[in-house]
GUFI-240457 format. One record per atom (N, C-alpha, C): x, y, z; residue in one letter. Coordinates in steps of 0.2 Angstrom, whole numbers, padded with zeros to 4 digits, always signed. Example, Ala and Ser with C-alpha at 12.3 -4.5 7.8 and 13.67 -1.06 7.14 Angstrom:
<rodos>
+0066-0028+0039A
+0062-0022+0039A
+0066-0016+0039A
+0064-0011+0035S
+0068-0005+0036S
+0064+0000+0039S
</rodos>
This chain:
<rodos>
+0168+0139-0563X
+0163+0141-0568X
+0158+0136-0569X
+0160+0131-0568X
+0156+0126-0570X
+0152+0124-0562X
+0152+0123-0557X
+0148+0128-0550X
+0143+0134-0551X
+0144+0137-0555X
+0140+0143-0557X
+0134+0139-0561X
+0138+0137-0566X
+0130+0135-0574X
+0129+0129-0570X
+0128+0126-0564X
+0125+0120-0561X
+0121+0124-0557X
+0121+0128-0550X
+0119+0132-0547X
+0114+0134-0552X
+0114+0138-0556X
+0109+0140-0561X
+0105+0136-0565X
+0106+0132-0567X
+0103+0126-0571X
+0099+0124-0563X
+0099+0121-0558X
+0096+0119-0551X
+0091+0125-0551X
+0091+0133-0550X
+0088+0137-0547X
+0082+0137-0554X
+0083+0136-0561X
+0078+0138-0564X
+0074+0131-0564X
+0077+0124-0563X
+0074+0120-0562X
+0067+0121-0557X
+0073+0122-0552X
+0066+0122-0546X
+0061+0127-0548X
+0062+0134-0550X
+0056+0140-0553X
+0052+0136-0557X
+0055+0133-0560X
+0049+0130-0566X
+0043+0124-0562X
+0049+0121-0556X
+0044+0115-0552X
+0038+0119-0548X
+0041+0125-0544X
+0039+0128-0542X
+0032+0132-0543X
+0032+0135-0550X
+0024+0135-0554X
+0022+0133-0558X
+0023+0126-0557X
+0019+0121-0560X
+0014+0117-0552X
+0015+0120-0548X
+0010+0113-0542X
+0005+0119-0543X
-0001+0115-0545X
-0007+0118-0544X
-0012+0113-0540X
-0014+0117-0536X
-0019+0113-0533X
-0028+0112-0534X
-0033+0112-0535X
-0040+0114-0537X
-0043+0110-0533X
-0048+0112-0532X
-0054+0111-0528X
-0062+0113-0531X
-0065+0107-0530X
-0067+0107-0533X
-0075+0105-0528X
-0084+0108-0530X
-0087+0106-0526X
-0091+0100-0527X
-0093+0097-0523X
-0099+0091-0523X
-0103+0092-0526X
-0106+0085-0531X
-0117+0088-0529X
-0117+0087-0526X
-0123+0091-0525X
-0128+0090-0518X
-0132+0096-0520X
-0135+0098-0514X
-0141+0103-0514X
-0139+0110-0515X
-0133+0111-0517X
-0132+0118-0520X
-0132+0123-0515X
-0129+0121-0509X
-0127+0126-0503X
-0122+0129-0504X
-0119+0127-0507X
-0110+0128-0509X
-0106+0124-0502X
-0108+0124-0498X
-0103+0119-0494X
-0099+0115-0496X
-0090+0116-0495X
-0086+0112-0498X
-0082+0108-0492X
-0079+0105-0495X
-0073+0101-0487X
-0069+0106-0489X
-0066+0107-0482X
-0060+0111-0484X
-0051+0105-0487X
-0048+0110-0490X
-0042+0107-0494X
-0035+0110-0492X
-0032+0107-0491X
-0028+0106-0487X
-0021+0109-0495X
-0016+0113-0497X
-0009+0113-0501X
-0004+0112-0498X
+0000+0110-0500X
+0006+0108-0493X
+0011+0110-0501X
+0017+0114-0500X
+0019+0114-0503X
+0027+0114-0499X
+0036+0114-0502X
+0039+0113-0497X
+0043+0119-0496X
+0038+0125-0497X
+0039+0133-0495X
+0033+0136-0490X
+0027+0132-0492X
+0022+0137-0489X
+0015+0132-0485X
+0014+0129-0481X
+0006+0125-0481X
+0001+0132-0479X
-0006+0131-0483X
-0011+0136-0483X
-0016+0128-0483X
-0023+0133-0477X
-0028+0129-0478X
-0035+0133-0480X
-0038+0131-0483X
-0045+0136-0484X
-0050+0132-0485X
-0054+0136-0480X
-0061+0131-0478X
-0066+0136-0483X
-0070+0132-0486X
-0075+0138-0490X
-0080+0133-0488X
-0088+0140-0491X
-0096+0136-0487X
-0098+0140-0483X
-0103+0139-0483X
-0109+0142-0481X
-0111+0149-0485X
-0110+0147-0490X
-0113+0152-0499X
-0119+0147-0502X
-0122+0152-0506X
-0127+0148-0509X
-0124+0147-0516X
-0123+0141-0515X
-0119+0137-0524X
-0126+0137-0524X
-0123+0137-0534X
-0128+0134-0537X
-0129+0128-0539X
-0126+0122-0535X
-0128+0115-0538X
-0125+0113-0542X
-0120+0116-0546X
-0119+0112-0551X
-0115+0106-0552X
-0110+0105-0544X
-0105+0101-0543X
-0101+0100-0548X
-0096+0096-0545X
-0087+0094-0551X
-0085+0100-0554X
-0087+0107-0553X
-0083+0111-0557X
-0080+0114-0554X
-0071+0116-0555X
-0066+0118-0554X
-0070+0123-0550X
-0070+0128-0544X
-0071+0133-0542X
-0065+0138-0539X
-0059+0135-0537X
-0053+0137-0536X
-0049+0136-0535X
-0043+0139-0539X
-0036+0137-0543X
-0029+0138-0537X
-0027+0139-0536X
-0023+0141-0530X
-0013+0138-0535X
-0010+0143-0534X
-0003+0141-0536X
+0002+0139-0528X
+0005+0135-0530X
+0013+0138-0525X
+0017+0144-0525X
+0019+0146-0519X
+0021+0153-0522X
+0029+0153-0522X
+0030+0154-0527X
+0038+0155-0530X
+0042+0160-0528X
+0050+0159-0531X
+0051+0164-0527X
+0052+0169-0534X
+0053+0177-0531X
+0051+0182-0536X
+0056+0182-0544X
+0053+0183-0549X
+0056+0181-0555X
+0055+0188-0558X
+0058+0191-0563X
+0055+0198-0567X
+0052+0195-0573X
+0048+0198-0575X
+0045+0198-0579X
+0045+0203-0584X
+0044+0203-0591X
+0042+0210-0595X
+0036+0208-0599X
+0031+0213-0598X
+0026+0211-0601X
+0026+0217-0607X
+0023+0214-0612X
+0024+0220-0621X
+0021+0226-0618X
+0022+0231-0621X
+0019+0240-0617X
+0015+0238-0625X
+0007+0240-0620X
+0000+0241-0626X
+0001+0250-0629X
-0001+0249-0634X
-0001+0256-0637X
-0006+0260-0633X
-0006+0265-0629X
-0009+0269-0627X
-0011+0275-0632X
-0015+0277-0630X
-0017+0285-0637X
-0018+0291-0629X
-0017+0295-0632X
-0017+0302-0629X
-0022+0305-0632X
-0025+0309-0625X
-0031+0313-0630X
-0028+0320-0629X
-0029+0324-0634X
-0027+0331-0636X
-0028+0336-0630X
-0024+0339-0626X
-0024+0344-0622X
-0026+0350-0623X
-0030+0355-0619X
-0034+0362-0623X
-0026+0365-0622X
-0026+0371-0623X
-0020+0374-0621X
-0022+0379-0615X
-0019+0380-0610X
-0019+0384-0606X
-0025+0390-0604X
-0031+0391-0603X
-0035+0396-0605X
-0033+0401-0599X
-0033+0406-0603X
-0032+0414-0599X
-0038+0418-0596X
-0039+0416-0588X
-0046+0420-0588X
-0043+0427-0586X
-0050+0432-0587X
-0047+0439-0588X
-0046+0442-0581X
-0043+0448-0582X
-0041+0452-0575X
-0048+0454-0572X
-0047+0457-0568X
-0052+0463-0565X
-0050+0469-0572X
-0046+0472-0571X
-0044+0477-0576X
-0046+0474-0583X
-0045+0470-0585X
-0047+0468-0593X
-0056+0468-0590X
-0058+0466-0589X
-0065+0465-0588X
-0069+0473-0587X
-0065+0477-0583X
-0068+0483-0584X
-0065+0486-0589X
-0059+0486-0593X
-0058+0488-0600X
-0066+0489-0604X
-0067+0480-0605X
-0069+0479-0612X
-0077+0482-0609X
-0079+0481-0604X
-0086+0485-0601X
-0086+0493-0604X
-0081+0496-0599X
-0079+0504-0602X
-0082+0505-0610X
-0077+0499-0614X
-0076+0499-0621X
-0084+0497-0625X
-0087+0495-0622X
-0095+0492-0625X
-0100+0497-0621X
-0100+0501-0617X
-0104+0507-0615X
-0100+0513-0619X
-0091+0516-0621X
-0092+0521-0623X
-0088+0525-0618X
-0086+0522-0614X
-0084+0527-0608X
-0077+0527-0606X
-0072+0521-0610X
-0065+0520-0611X
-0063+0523-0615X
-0056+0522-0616X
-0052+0524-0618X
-0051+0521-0626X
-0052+0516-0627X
-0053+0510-0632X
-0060+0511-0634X
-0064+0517-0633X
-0069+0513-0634X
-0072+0517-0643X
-0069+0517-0645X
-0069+0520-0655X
-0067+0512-0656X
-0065+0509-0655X
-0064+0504-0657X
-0071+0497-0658X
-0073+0498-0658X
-0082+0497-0656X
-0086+0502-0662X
-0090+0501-0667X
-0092+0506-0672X
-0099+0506-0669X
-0103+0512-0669X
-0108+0515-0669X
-0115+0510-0667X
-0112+0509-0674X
-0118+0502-0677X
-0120+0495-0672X
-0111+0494-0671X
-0111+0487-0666X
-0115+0491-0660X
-0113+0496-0657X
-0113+0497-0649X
-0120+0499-0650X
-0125+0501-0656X
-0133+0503-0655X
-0135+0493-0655X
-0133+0489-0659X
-0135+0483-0658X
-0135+0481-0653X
-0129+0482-0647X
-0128+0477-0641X
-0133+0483-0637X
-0134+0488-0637X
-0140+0493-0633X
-0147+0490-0635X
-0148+0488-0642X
-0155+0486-0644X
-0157+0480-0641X
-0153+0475-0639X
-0153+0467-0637X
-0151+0467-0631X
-0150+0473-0624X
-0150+0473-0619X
-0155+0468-0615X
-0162+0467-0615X
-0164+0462-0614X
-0162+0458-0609X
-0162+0454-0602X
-0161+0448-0602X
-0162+0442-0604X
-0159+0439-0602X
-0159+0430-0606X
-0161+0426-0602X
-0165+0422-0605X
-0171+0416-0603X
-0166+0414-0595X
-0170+0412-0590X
-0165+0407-0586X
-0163+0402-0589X
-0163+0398-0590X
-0163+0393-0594X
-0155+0391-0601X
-0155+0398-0604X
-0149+0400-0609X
-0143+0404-0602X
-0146+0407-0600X
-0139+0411-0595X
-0137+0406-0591X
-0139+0402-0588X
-0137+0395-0581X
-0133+0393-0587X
-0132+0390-0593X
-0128+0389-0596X
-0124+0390-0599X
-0122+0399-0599X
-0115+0402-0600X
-0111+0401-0592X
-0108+0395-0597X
-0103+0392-0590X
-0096+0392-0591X
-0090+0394-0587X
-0083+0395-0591X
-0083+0387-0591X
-0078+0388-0597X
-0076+0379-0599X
-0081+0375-0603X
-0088+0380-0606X
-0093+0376-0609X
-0092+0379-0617X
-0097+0376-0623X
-0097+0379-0626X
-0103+0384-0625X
-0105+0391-0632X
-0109+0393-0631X
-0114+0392-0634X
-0120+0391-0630X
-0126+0385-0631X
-0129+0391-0640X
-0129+0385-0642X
-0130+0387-0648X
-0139+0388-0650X
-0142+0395-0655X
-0148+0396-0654X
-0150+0405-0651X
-0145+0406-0649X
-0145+0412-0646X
-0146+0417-0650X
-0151+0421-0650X
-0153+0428-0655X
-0150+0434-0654X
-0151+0435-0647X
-0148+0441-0643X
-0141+0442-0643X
-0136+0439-0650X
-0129+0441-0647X
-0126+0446-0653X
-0119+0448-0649X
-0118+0453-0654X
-0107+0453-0656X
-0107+0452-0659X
-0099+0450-0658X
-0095+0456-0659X
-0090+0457-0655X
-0087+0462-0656X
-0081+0464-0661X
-0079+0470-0663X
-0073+0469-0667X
-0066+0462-0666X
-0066+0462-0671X
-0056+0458-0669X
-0051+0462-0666X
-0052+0467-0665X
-0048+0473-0663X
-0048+0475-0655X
-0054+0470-0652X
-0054+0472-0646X
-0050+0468-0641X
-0050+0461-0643X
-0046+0458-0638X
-0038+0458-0638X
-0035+0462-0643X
-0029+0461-0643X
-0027+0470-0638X
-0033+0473-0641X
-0033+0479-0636X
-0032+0478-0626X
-0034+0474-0626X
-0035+0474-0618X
-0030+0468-0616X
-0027+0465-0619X
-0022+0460-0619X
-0022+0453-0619X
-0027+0453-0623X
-0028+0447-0625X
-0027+0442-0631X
-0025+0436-0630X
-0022+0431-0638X
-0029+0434-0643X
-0024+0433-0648X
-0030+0434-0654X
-0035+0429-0654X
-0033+0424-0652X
-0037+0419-0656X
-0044+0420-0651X
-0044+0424-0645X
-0050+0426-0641X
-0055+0429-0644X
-0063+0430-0642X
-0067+0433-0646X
-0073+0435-0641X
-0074+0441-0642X
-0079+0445-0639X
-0085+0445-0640X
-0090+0440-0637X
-0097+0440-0638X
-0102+0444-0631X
-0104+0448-0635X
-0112+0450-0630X
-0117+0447-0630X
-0121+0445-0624X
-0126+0442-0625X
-0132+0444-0622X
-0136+0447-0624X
-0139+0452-0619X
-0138+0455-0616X
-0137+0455-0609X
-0134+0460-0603X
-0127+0457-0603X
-0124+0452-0605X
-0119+0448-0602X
-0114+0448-0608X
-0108+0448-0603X
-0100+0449-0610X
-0097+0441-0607X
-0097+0436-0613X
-0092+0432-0613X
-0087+0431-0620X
-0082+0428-0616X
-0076+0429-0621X
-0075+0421-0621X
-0074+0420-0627X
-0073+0415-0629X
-0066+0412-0634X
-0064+0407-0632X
-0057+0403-0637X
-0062+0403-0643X
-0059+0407-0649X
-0062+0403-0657X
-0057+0395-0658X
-0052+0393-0656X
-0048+0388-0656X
-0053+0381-0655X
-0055+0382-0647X
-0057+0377-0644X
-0065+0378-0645X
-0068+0382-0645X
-0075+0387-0647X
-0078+0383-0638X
-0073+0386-0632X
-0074+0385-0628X
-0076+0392-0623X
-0079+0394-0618X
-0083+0399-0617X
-0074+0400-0609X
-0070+0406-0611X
-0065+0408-0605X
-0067+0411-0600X
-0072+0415-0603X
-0073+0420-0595X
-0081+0422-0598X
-0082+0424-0591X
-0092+0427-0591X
-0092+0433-0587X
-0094+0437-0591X
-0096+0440-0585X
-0105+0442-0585X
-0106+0442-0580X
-0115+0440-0580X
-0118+0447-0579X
-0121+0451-0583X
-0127+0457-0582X
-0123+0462-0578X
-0122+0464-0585X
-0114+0466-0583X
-0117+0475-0586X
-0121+0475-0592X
-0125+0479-0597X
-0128+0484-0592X
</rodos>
Protein backbone atom coordinates (compact mmCIF):
# COMPACT_ATOMS: atom_id res chain seq x y z
CA UNK A 1 0.00 0.00 0.00
CA UNK A 2 2.36 2.26 0.67
CA UNK A 3 4.28 1.39 -2.91
CA UNK A 4 1.04 2.41 -4.51
CA UNK A 5 0.63 6.26 -2.69
CA UNK A 6 4.53 6.63 -3.55
CA UNK A 7 4.07 5.35 -7.26
CA UNK A 8 1.32 8.03 -7.26
CA UNK A 9 2.62 10.73 -5.47
CA UNK A 10 6.04 10.31 -8.20
CA UNK A 11 3.50 10.02 -11.35
CA UNK A 12 1.61 13.42 -10.49
CA UNK A 13 4.74 14.98 -9.54
CA UNK A 14 6.27 14.32 -12.73
CA UNK A 15 2.70 15.66 -14.77
CA UNK A 16 2.98 18.59 -12.88
CA UNK A 17 6.90 18.97 -13.98
CA UNK A 18 5.98 18.00 -17.02
CA UNK A 19 3.57 21.03 -17.95
CA UNK A 20 5.35 23.46 -16.41
CA UNK A 21 8.67 23.37 -19.23
CA UNK A 22 7.62 26.15 -21.44
CA UNK A 23 9.81 27.20 -23.88
CA UNK A 24 9.40 31.00 -25.86
CA UNK A 25 11.02 32.42 -28.48
CA UNK A 26 11.22 35.34 -29.07
CA UNK A 27 12.26 37.88 -32.28
CA UNK A 28 15.24 40.35 -32.73
CA UNK A 29 15.18 43.90 -33.78
CA UNK A 30 16.17 44.54 -36.77
CA UNK A 31 14.51 45.32 -40.03
CA UNK A 32 11.25 43.63 -39.60
CA UNK A 33 11.68 40.62 -42.00
CA UNK A 34 10.64 38.37 -39.26
CA UNK A 35 13.78 36.17 -39.63
CA UNK A 36 14.23 34.34 -36.36
CA UNK A 37 17.23 31.82 -35.32
CA UNK A 38 15.73 28.77 -34.96
CA UNK A 39 15.40 27.17 -31.18
CA UNK A 40 16.15 24.24 -30.26
CA UNK A 41 13.28 22.34 -26.83
CA UNK A 42 14.81 19.38 -25.59
CA UNK A 43 12.68 17.98 -23.22
CA UNK A 44 13.39 14.20 -21.62
CA UNK A 45 10.27 12.79 -23.70
CA UNK A 46 10.36 14.70 -26.90
CA UNK A 47 13.31 17.04 -28.88
CA UNK A 48 11.47 19.31 -31.54
CA UNK A 49 13.31 21.99 -33.66
CA UNK A 50 11.63 24.87 -35.53
CA UNK A 51 13.15 27.10 -37.74
CA UNK A 52 10.81 30.21 -38.45
CA UNK A 53 11.64 33.26 -41.26
CA UNK A 54 11.44 34.48 -44.12
CA UNK A 55 7.81 36.34 -43.18
CA UNK A 56 7.36 39.82 -43.11
CA UNK A 57 7.57 40.92 -39.13
CA UNK A 58 6.75 43.82 -38.25
CA UNK A 59 9.83 45.08 -36.39
CA UNK A 60 8.74 45.07 -33.42
CA UNK A 61 11.35 42.73 -31.79
CA UNK A 62 11.50 41.14 -27.86
CA UNK A 63 8.07 40.10 -28.09
CA UNK A 64 7.02 36.66 -27.22
CA UNK A 65 5.94 35.26 -30.68
CA UNK A 66 5.76 31.42 -29.69
CA UNK A 67 4.86 29.40 -26.78
CA UNK A 68 5.56 25.78 -27.19
CA UNK A 69 4.83 23.25 -24.12
CA UNK A 70 6.24 19.74 -23.31
CA UNK A 71 4.13 17.14 -24.12
CA UNK A 72 2.69 15.22 -21.27
CA UNK A 73 1.48 12.30 -20.84
CA UNK A 74 -2.47 12.11 -21.34
CA UNK A 75 -4.50 13.43 -18.09
CA UNK A 76 -8.70 13.65 -18.28
CA UNK A 77 -9.87 16.62 -17.92
CA UNK A 78 -13.60 17.97 -17.33
CA UNK A 79 -14.35 21.13 -18.45
CA UNK A 80 -17.93 22.98 -16.91
CA UNK A 81 -20.76 22.20 -19.85
CA UNK A 82 -21.83 26.11 -20.97
CA UNK A 83 -25.53 26.53 -21.02
CA UNK A 84 -26.59 25.84 -24.56
CA UNK A 85 -30.42 27.35 -25.62
CA UNK A 86 -32.27 25.49 -28.20
CA UNK A 87 -34.15 27.08 -30.72
CA UNK A 88 -37.85 25.96 -31.04
CA UNK A 89 -38.48 23.19 -33.73
CA UNK A 90 -41.49 23.75 -36.49
CA UNK A 91 -43.49 20.61 -36.13
CA UNK A 92 -43.38 18.45 -38.98
CA UNK A 93 -45.23 20.19 -42.04
CA UNK A 94 -47.65 17.98 -44.11
CA UNK A 95 -47.36 18.55 -47.84
CA UNK A 96 -50.56 17.78 -49.68
CA UNK A 97 -51.24 14.57 -51.90
CA UNK A 98 -51.99 14.65 -55.41
CA UNK A 99 -55.61 13.57 -54.43
CA UNK A 100 -55.82 16.39 -51.65
CA UNK A 101 -54.86 19.06 -54.22
CA UNK A 102 -57.28 18.01 -56.64
CA UNK A 103 -59.99 17.71 -53.90
CA UNK A 104 -59.74 21.19 -52.78
CA UNK A 105 -59.28 22.39 -56.83
CA UNK A 106 -62.68 20.33 -57.48
CA UNK A 107 -63.88 22.09 -54.29
CA UNK A 108 -63.17 26.06 -55.41
CA UNK A 109 -64.42 25.41 -59.15
CA UNK A 110 -67.71 23.48 -57.99
CA UNK A 111 -67.20 20.37 -59.44
CA UNK A 112 -66.47 18.11 -56.20
CA UNK A 113 -68.10 16.36 -54.02
CA UNK A 114 -67.18 18.82 -51.15
CA UNK A 115 -67.73 21.51 -52.94
CA UNK A 116 -71.24 23.14 -50.85
CA UNK A 117 -68.75 23.58 -48.49
CA UNK A 118 -67.35 26.87 -50.13
CA UNK A 119 -70.53 29.49 -50.17
CA UNK A 120 -71.68 31.23 -53.33
CA UNK A 121 -70.27 34.46 -52.14
CA UNK A 122 -66.54 33.15 -51.38
CA UNK A 123 -66.48 30.95 -54.78
CA UNK A 124 -67.86 34.51 -57.03
CA UNK A 125 -64.89 36.29 -54.99
CA UNK A 126 -62.09 33.87 -55.82
CA UNK A 127 -63.72 34.00 -59.79
CA UNK A 128 -63.62 37.85 -59.41
CA UNK A 129 -59.72 37.99 -58.51
CA UNK A 130 -58.91 35.25 -61.06
CA UNK A 131 -56.36 37.75 -62.41
CA UNK A 132 -52.68 36.73 -62.35
CA UNK A 133 -50.18 38.03 -59.87
CA UNK A 134 -47.34 40.40 -60.49
CA UNK A 135 -44.09 38.29 -61.26
CA UNK A 136 -42.53 39.59 -58.60
CA UNK A 137 -45.43 38.57 -55.58
CA UNK A 138 -45.85 34.90 -57.23
CA UNK A 139 -41.73 34.00 -57.22
CA UNK A 140 -42.41 34.48 -53.68
CA UNK A 141 -45.23 32.06 -52.85
CA UNK A 142 -42.52 29.63 -51.84
CA UNK A 143 -43.31 26.37 -49.49
CA UNK A 144 -41.42 27.07 -46.23
CA UNK A 145 -41.87 30.97 -46.57
CA UNK A 146 -44.36 33.25 -45.17
CA UNK A 147 -47.10 34.71 -47.23
CA UNK A 148 -45.64 37.94 -48.59
CA UNK A 149 -47.73 40.40 -46.98
CA UNK A 150 -49.88 43.27 -49.10
CA UNK A 151 -51.55 40.95 -51.21
CA UNK A 152 -55.26 42.18 -52.47
CA UNK A 153 -56.11 39.43 -54.64
CA UNK A 154 -56.67 36.91 -51.86
CA UNK A 155 -59.53 35.04 -50.65
CA UNK A 156 -59.69 32.52 -47.73
CA UNK A 157 -61.46 29.72 -47.64
CA UNK A 158 -63.99 28.31 -45.09
CA UNK A 159 -62.46 26.38 -41.74
CA UNK A 160 -64.45 23.45 -43.01
CA UNK A 161 -62.35 22.72 -45.86
CA UNK A 162 -59.15 21.48 -44.67
CA UNK A 163 -60.32 19.04 -42.31
CA UNK A 164 -62.49 17.89 -45.29
CA UNK A 165 -59.65 16.75 -47.46
CA UNK A 166 -57.60 15.54 -44.48
CA UNK A 167 -56.07 18.06 -43.26
CA UNK A 168 -54.84 19.35 -39.45
CA UNK A 169 -56.93 22.17 -38.49
CA UNK A 170 -54.53 24.34 -37.74
CA UNK A 171 -54.10 24.47 -41.80
CA UNK A 172 -55.70 27.29 -43.92
CA UNK A 173 -56.77 27.60 -47.32
CA UNK A 174 -55.76 30.72 -49.14
CA UNK A 175 -56.39 31.74 -53.00
CA UNK A 176 -54.49 33.99 -54.46
CA UNK A 177 -55.41 34.76 -57.74
CA UNK A 178 -55.05 31.77 -60.04
CA UNK A 179 -53.11 30.11 -57.28
CA UNK A 180 -54.15 27.85 -54.11
CA UNK A 181 -51.78 27.92 -51.15
CA UNK A 182 -52.24 26.22 -47.95
CA UNK A 183 -50.76 27.61 -45.23
CA UNK A 184 -49.81 26.59 -41.17
CA UNK A 185 -51.89 29.26 -39.09
CA UNK A 186 -49.32 27.97 -36.12
CA UNK A 187 -46.21 28.80 -37.74
CA UNK A 188 -47.96 31.36 -40.55
CA UNK A 189 -45.71 29.36 -42.72
CA UNK A 190 -46.76 28.76 -46.59
CA UNK A 191 -47.04 24.26 -46.75
CA UNK A 192 -47.83 23.66 -50.10
CA UNK A 193 -48.44 25.99 -53.59
CA UNK A 194 -50.07 25.12 -56.11
CA UNK A 195 -49.43 27.64 -58.90
CA UNK A 196 -52.30 28.77 -61.62
CA UNK A 197 -54.07 26.14 -60.81
CA UNK A 198 -57.58 28.68 -61.40
Amino acid sequence: MVQWKTGAAVLVGTLALSSLIVTTVSAKPGNGNGNRPSTTSTTTTETSTTQQGNGRGNGRGNRPTNTRTAPSTPTTTTTPSTPTTTTPTTPTQQTLTPQQRQQIIDMIKGTGSNSSLIPAPVRSDIMANLSSLPPGIQQRLLRGRELPPGIAKKVTLPTSVPPAVNLPSNYQVVVVGSNVVVINTTTLLIVDVMLNVL
